[in-house]
DRENPA-3360 file (N, C-alpha, C; in nm, 2 decimals, always signed):
BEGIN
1 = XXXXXXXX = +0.17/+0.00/+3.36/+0.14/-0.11/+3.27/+0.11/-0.05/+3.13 ~ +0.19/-0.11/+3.04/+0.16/-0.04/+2.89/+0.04/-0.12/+2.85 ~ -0.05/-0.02/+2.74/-0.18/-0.11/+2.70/-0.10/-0.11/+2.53 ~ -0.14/-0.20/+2.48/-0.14/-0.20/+2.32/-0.27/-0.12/+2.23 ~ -0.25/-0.07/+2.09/-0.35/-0.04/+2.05/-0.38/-0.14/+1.99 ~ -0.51/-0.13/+1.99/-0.60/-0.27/+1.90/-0.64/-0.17/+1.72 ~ -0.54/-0.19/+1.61/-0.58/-0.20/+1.49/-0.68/-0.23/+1.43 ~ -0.76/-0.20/+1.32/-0.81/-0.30/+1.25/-0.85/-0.27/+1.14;
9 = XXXXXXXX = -0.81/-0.33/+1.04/-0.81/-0.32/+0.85/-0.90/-0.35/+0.81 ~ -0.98/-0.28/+0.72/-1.10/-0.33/+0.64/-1.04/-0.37/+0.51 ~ -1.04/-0.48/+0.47/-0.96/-0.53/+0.35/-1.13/-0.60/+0.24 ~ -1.09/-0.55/+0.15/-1.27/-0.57/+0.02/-1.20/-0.69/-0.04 ~ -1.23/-0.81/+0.05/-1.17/-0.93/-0.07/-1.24/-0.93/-0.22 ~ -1.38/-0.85/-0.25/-1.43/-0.88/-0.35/-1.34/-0.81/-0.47 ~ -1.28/-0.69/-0.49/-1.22/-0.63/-0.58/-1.09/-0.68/-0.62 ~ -1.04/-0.79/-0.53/-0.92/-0.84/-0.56/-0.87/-0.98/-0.61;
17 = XXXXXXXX = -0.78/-1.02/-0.68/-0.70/-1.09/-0.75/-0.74/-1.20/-0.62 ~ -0.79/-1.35/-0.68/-0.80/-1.45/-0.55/-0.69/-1.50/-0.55 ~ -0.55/-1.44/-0.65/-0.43/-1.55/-0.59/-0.33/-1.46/-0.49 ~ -0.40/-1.32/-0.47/-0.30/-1.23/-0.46/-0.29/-1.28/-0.22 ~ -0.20/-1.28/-0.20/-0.15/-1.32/-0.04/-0.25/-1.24/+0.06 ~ -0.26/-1.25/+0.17/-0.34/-1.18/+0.23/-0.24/-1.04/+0.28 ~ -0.11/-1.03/+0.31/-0.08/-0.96/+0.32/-0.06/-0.83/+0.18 ~ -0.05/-0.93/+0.09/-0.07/-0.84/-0.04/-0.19/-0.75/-0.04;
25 = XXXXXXXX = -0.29/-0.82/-0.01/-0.41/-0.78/+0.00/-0.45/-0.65/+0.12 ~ -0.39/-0.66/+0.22/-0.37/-0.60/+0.35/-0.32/-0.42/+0.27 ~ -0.18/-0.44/+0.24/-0.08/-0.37/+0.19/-0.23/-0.23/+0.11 ~ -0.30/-0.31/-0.02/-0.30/-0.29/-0.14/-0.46/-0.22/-0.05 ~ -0.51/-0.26/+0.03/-0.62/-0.18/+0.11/-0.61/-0.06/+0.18 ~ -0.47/-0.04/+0.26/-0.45/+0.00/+0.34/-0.41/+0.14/+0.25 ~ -0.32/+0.12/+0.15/-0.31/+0.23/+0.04/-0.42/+0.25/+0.00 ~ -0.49/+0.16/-0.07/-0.61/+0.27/-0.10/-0.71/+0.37/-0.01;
33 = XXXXXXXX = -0.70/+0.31/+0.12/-0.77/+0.40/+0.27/-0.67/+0.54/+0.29 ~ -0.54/+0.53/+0.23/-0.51/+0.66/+0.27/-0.54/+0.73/+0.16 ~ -0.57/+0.68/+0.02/-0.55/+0.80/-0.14/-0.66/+0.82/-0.14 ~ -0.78/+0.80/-0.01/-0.91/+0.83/-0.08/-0.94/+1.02/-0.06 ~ -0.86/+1.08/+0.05/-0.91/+1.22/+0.05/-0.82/+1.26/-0.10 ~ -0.71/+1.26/-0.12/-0.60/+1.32/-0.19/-0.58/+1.24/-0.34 ~ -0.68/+1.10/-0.34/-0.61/+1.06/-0.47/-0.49/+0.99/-0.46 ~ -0.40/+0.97/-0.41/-0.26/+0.93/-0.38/-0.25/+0.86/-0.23;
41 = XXXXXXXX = -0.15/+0.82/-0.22/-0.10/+0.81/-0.05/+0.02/+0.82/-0.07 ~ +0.06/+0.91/+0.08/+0.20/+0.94/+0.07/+0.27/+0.94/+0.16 ~ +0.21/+0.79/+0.25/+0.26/+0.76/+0.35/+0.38/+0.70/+0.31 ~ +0.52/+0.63/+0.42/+0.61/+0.65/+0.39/+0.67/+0.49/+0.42 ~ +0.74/+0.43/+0.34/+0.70/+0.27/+0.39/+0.71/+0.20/+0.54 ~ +0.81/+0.27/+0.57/+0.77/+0.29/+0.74/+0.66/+0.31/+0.76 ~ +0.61/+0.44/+0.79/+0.52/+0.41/+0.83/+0.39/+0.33/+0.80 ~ +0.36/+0.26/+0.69/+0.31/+0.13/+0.67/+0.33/-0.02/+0.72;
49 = XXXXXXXX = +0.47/+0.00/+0.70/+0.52/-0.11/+0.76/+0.45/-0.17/+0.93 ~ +0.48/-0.03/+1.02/+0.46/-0.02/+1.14/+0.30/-0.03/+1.16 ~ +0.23/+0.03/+1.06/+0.04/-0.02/+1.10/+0.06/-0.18/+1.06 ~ +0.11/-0.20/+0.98/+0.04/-0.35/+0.93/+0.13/-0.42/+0.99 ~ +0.25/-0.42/+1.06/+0.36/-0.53/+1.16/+0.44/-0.60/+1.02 ~ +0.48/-0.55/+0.93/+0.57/-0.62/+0.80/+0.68/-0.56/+0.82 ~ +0.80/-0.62/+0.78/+0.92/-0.64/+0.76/+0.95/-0.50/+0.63 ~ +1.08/-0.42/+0.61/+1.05/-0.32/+0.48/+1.08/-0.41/+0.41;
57 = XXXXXXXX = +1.20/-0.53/+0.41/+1.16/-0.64/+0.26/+0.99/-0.68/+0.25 ~ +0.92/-0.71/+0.32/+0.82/-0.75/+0.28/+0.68/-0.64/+0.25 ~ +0.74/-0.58/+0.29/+0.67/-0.40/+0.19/+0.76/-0.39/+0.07 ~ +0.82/-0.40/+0.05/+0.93/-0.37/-0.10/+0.93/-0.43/-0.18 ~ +0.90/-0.55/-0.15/+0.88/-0.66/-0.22/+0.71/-0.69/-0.27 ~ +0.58/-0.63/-0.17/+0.47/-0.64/-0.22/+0.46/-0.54/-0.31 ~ +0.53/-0.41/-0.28/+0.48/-0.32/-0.37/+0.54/-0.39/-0.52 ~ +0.65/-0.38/-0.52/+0.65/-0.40/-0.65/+0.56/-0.54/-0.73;
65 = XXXXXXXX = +0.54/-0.64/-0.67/+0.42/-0.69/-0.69/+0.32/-0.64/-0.76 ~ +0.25/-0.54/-0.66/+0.14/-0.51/-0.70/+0.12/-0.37/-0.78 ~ +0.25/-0.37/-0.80/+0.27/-0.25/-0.94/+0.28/-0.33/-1.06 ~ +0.33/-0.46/-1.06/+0.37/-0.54/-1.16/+0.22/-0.60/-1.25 ~ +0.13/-0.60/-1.15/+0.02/-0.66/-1.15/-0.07/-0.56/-1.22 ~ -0.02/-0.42/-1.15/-0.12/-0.29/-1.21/-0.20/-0.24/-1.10 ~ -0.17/-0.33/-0.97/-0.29/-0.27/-0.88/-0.25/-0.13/-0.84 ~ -0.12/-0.05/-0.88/-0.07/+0.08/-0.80/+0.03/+0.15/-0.94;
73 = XXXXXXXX = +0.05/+0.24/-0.91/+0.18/+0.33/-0.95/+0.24/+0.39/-0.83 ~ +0.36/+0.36/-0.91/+0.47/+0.47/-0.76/+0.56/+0.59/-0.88 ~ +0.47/+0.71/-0.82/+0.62/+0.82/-0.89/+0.67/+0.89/-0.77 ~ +0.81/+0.93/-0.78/+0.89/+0.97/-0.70/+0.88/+1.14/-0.79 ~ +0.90/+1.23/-0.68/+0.91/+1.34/-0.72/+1.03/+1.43/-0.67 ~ +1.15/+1.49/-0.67/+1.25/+1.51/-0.66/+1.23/+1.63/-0.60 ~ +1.25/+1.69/-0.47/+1.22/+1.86/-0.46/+1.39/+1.87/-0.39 ~ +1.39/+2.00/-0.42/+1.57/+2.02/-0.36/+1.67/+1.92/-0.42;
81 = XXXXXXXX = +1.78/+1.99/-0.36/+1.90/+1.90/-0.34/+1.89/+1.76/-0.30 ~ +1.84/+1.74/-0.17/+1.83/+1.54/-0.12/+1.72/+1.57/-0.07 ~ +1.60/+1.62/-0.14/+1.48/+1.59/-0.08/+1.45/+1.46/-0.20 ~ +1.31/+1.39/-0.13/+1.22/+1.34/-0.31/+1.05/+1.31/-0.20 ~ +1.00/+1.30/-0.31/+0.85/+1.30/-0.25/+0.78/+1.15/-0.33 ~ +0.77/+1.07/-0.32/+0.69/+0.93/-0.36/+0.50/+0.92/-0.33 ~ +0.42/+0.88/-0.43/+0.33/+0.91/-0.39/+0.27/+0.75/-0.49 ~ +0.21/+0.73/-0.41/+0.17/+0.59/-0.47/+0.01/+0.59/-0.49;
89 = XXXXXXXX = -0.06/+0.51/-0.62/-0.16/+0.60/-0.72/-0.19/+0.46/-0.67 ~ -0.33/+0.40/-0.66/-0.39/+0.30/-0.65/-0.47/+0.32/-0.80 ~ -0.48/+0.21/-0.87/-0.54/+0.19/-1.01/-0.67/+0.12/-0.94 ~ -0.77/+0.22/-1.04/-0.92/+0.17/-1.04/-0.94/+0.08/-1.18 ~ -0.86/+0.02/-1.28/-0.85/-0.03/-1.36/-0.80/-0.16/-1.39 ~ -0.72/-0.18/-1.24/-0.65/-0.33/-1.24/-0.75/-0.46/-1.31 ~ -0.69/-0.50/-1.39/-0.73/-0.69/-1.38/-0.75/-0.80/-1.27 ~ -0.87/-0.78/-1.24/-0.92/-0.89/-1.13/-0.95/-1.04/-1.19;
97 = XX = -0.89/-1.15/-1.16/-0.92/-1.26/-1.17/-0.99/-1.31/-1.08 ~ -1.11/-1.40/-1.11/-1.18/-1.45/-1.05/-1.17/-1.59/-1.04;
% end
């Protein structure tokens, strides 16, 4: 008998945008829970996708959202031939509407 793991996301509704989706919201927590040792997260949309159960359109599509908005930066970094390294910056300066 397979067991499932039981998840579970601490999401700060106080610091965020009240129009922004809850999955936006999900997404935009869950990044900042990994950049807190490093400053960054450099997890890979897969594997995001797979903690939070979203679709990659519906990761592709938040992020650029919530880059658009300011909640994040994404730089890609190029190493080698066909390598690249992406590291996504959570902004402690975003515009919160209340």
């Amino acid at each position: 008998m397979e067991t499932k793991k039981t998840r579970y996301l601490n999401i700060d509704l106080t610091t965020m945008d009240k129009d922004m989706t809850l999955r936006e919201k999900a997404v935009l927590s869950h990044i900042e829970s990994l950049s807190k040792q490093r400053g960054y997260c450099y997890a890979s949309n897969r594997a995001i996708c797979e903690t939070l159960s979203i679709s990659d359109r519906s990761m592709y599509r938040i992020l650029n959202k919530l880059e658009e908005r300011g909640y994040l930066t994404r730089k890609t970094k190029y190493i080698g031939k066909n390598g690249r390294e992406r590291r996504i910056y959570p902004s402690v300066t975003a515009t919160v509407a209340v």
